[in-house]
N, CA, C and O atoms as a printed pandas DataFrame, in Angstrom:
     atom_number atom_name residue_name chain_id  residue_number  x_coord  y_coord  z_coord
0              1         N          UNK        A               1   51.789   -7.987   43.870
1              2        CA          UNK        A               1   52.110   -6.792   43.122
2              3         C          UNK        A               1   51.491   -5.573   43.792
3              4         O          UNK        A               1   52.133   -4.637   44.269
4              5         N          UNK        A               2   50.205   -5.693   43.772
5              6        CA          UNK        A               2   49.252   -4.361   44.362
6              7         C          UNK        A               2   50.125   -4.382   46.119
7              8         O          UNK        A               2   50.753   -3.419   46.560
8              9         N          UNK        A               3   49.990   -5.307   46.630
9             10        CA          UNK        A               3   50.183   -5.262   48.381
10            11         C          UNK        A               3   51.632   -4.496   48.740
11            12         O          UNK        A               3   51.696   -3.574   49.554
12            13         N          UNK        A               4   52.688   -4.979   48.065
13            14        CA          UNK        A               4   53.581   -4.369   48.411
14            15         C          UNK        A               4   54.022   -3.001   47.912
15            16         O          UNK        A               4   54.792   -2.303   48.572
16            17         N          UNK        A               5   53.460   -2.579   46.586
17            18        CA          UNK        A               5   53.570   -0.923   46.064
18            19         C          UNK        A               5   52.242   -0.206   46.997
19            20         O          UNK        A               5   52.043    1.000   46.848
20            21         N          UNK        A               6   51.534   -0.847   47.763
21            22        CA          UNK        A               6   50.534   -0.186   48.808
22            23         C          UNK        A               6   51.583    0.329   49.947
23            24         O          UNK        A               6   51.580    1.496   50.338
24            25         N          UNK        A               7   52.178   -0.329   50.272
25            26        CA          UNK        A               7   52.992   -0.584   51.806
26            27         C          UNK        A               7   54.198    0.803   51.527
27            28         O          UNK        A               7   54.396    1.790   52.235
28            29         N          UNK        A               8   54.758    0.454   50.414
29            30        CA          UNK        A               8   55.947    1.720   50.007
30            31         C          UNK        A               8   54.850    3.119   49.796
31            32         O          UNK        A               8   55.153    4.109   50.461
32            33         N          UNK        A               9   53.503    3.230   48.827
33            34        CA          UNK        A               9   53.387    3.894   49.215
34            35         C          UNK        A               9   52.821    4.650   50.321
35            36         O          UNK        A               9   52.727    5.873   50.426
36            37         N          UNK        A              10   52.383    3.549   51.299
37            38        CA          UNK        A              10   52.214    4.077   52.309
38            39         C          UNK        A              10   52.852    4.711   53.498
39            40         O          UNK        A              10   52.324    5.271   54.459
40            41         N          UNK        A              11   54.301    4.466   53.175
41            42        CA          UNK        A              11   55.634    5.016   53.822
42            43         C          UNK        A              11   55.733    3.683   54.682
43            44         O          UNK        A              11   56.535    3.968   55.572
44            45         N          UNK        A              12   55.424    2.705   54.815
45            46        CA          UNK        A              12   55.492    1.366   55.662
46            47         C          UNK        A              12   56.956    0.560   54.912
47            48         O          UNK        A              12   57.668   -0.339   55.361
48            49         N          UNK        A              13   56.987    0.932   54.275
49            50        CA          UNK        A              13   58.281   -0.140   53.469
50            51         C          UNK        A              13   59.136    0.495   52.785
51            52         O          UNK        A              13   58.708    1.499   52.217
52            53         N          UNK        A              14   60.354    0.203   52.634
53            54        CA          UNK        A              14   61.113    1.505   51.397
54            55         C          UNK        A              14   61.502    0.550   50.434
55            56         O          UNK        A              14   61.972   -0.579   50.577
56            57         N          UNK        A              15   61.084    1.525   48.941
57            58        CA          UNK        A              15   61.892    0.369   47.893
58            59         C          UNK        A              15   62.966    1.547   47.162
59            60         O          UNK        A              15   62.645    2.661   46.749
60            61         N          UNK        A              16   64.086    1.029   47.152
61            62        CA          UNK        A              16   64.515    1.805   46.759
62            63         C          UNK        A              16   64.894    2.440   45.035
63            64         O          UNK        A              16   65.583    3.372   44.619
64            65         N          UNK        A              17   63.892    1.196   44.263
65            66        CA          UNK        A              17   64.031    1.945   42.556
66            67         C          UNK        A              17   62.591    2.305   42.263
67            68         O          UNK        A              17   62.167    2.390   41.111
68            69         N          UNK        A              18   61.930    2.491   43.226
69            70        CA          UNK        A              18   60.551    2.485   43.151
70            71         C          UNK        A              18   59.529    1.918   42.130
71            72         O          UNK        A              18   58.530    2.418   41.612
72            73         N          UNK        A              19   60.131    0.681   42.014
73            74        CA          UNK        A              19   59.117   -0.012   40.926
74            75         C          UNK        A              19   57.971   -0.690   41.483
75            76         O          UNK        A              19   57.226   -1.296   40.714
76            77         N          UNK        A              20   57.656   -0.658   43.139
77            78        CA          UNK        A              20   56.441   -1.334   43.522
78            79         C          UNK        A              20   55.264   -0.669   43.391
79            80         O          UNK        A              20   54.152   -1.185   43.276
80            81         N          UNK        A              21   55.612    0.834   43.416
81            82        CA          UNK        A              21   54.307    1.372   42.922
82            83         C          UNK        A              21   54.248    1.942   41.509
83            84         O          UNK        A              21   53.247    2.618   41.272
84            85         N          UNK        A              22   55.105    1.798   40.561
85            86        CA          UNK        A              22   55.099    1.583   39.270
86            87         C          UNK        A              22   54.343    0.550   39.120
87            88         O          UNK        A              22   53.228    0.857   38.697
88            89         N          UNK        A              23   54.547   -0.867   39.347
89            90        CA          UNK        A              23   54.045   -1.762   39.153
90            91         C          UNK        A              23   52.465   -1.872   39.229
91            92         O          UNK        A              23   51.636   -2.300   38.426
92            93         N          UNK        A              24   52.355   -1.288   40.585
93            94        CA          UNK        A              24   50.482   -1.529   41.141
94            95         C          UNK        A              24   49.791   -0.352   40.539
95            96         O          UNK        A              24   48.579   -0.511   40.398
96            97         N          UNK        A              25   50.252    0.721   40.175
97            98        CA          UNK        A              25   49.597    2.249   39.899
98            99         C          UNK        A              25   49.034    1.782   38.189
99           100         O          UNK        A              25   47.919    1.502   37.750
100          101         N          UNK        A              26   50.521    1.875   37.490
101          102        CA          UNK        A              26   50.538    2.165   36.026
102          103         C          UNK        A              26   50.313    1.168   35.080
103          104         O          UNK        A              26   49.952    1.432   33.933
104          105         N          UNK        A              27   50.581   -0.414   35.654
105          106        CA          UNK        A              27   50.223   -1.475   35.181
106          107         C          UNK        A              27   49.350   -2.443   35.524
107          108         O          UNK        A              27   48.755   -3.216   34.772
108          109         N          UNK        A              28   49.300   -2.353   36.810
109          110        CA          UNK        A              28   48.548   -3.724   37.483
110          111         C          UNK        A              28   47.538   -2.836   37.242
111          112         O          UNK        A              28   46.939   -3.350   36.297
112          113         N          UNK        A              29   46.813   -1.497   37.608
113          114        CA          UNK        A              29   45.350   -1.263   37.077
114          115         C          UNK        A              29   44.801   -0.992   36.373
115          116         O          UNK        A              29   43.571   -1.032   36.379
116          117         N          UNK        A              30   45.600   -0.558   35.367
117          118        CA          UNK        A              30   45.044   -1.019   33.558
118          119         C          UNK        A              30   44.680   -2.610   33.244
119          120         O          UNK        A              30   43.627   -2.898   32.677
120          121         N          UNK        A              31   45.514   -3.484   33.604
121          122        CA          UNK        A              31   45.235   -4.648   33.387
122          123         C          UNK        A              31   44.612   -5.207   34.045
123          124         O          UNK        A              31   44.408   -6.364   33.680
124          125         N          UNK        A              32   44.001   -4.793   35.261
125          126        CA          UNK        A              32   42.744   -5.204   35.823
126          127         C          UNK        A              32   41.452   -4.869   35.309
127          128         O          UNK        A              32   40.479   -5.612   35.442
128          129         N          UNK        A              33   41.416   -3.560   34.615
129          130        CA          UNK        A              33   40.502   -2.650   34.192
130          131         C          UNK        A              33   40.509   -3.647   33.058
131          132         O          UNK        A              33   39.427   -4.222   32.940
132          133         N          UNK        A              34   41.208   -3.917   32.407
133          134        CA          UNK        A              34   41.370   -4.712   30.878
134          135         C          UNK        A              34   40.524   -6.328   31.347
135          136         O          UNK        A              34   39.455   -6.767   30.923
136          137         N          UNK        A              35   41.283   -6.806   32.149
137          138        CA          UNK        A              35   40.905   -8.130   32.601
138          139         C          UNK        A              35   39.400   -8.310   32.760
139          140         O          UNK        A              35   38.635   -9.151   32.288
140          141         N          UNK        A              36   39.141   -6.924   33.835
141          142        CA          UNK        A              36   37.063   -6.939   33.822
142          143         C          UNK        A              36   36.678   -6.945   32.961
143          144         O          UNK        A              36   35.857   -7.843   32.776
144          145         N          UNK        A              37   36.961   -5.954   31.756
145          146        CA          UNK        A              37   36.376   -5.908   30.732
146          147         C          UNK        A              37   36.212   -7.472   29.586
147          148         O          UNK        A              37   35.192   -7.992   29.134
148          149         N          UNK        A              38   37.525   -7.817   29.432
149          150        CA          UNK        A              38   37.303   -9.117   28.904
150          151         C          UNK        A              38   36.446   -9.951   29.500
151          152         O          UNK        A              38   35.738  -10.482   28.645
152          153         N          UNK        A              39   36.138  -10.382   30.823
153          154        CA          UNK        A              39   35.558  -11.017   31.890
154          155         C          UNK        A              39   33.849  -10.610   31.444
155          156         O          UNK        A              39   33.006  -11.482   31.231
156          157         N          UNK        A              40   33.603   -9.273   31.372
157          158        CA          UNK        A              40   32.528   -8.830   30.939
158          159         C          UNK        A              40   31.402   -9.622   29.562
159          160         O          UNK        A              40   30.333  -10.201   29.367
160          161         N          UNK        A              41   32.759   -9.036   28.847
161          162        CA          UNK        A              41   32.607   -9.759   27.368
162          163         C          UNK        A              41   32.260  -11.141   27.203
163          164         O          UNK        A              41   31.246  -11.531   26.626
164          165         N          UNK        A              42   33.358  -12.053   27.861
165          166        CA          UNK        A              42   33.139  -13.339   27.748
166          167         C          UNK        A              42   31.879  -14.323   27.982
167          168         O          UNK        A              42   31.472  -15.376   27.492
168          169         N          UNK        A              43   31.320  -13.062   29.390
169          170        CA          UNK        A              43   30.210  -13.592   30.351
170          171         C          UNK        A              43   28.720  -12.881   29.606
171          172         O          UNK        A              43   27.631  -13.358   29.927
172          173         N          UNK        A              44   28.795  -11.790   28.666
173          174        CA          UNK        A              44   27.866  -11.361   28.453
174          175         C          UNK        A              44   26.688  -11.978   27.005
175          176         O          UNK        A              44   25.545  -11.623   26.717
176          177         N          UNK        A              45   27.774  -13.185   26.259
177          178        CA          UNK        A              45   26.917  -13.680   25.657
178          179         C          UNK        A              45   26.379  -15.491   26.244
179          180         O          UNK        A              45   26.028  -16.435   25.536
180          181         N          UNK        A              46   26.471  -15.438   27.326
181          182        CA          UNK        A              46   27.000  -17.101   27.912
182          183         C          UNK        A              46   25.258  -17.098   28.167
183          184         O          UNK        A              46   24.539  -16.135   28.435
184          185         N          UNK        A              47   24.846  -18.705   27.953
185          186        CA          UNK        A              47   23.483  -18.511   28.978
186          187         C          UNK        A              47   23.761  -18.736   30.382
187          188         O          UNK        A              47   24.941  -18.847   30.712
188          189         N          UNK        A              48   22.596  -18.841   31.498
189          190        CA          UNK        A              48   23.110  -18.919   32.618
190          191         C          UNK        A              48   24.118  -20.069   32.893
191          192         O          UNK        A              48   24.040  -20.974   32.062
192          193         N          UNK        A              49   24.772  -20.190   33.580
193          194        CA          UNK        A              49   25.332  -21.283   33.648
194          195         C          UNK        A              49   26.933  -21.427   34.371
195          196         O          UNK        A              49   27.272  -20.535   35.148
196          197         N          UNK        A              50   27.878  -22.558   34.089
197          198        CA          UNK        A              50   28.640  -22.439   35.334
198          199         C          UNK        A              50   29.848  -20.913   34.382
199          200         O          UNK        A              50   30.135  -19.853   34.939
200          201         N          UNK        A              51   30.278  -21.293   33.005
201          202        CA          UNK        A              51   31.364  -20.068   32.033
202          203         C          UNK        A              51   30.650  -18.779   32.714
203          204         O          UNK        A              51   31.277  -18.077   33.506
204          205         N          UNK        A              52   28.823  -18.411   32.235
205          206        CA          UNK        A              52   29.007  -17.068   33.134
206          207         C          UNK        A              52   29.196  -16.821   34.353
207          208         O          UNK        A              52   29.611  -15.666   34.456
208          209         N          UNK        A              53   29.101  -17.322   35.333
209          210        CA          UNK        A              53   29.488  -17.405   36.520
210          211         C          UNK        A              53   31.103  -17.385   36.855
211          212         O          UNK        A              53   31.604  -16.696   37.743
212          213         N          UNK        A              54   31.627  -18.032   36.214
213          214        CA          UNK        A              54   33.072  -17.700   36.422
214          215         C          UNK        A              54   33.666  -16.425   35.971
215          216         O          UNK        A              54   34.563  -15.746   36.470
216          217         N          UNK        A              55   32.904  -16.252   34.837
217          218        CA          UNK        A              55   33.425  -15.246   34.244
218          219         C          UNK        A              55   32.766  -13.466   34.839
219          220         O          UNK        A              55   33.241  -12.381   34.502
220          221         N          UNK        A              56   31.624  -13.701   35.741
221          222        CA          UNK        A              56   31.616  -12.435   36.574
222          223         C          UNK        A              56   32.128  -12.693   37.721
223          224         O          UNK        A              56   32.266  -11.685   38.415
224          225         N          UNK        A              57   32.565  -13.951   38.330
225          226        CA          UNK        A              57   33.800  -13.684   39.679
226          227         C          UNK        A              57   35.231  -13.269   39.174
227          228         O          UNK        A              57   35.942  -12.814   40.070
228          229         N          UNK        A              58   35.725  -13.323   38.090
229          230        CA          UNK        A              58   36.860  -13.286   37.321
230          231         C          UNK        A              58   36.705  -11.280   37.447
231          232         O          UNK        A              58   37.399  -10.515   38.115
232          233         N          UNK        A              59   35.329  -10.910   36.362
233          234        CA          UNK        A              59   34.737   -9.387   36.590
234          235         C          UNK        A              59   34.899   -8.716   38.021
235          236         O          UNK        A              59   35.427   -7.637   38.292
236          237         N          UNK        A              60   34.398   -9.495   38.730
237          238        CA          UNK        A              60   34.622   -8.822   40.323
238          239         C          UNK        A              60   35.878   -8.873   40.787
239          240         O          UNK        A              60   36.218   -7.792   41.269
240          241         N          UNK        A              61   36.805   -9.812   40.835
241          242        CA          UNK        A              61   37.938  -10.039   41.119
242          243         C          UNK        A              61   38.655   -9.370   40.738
243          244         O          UNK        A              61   39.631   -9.355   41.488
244          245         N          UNK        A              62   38.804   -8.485   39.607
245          246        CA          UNK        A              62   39.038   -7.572   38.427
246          247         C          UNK        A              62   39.109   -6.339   38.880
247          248         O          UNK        A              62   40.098   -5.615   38.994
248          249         N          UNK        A              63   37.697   -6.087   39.201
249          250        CA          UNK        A              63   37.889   -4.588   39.552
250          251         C          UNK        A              63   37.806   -4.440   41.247
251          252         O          UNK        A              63   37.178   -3.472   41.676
252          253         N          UNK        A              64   38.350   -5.262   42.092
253          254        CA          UNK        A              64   38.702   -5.099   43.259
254          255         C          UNK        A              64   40.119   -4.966   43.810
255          256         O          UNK        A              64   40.494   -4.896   44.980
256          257         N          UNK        A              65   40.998   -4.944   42.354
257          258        CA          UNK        A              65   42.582   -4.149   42.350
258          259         C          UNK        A              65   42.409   -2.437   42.410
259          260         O          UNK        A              65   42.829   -1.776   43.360
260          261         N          UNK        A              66   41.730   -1.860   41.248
261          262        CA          UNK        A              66   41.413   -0.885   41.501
262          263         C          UNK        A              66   40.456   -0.117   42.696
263          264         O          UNK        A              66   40.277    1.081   42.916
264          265         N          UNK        A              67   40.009   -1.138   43.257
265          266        CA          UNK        A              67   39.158   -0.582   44.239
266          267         C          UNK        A              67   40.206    0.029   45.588
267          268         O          UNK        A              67   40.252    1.037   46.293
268          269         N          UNK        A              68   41.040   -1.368   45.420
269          270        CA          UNK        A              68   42.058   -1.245   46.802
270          271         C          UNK        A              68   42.775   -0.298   46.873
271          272         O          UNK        A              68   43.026    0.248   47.948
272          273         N          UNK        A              69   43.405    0.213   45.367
273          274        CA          UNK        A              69   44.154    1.282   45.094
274          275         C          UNK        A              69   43.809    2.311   45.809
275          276         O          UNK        A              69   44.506    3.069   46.484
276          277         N          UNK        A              70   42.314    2.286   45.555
277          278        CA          UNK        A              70   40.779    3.765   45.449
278          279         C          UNK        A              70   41.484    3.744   47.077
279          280         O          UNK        A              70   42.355    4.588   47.291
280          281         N          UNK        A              71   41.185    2.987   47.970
281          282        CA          UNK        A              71   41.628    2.705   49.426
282          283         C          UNK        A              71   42.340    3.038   50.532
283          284         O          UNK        A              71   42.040    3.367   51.680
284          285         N          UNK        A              72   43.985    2.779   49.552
285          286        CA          UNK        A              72   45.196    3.453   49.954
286          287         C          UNK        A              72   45.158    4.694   49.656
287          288         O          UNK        A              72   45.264    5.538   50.545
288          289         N          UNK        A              73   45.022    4.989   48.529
289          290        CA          UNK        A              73   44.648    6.384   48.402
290          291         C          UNK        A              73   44.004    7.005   49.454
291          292         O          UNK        A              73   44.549    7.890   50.112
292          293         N          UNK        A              74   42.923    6.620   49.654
293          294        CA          UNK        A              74   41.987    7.526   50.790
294          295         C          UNK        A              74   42.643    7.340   52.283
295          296         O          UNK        A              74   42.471    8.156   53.189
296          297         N          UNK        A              75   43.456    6.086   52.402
297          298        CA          UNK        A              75   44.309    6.063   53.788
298          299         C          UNK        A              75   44.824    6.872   53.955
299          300         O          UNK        A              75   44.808    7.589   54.956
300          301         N          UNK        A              76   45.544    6.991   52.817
301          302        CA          UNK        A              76   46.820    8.258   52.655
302          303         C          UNK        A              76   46.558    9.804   52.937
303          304         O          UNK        A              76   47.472   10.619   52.808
């Protein structure tokens, strides 16, 4: 989702109804933003163990959609 609305908007690819960066802009990083946050939640009452641990790689994994975005952007 994110890789290919990167590429169109990077002028590397043409789409022509422009839903690839609809897709990665307006949805995929709310719901990443959403996803960390749940990830957060889940992991923040856990004791140590293997649930919190998954659940802050799930957190990181999360907000490294928006990061990439942050990325192209600055390519651009």
């Amino acid at each position: 989702m994110s890789y290919r609305g990167a590429t169109v908007y990077l002028g590397l690819d043409t789409d022509p109804y422009g839903r690839d960066i609809m897709v990665g802009t307006s949805v995929g990083i709310p719901m990443a933003i959403a996803g960390a946050i749940s990830a957060y939640l889940a992991g923040q009452d856990q004791s140590k163990g293997l649930l919190r641990s998954l659940a802050y790689g799930l957190l990181v994994a999360n907000l490294l959609v928006p990061c990439a975005w942050g990325i192209v952007v600055l390519m651009k």
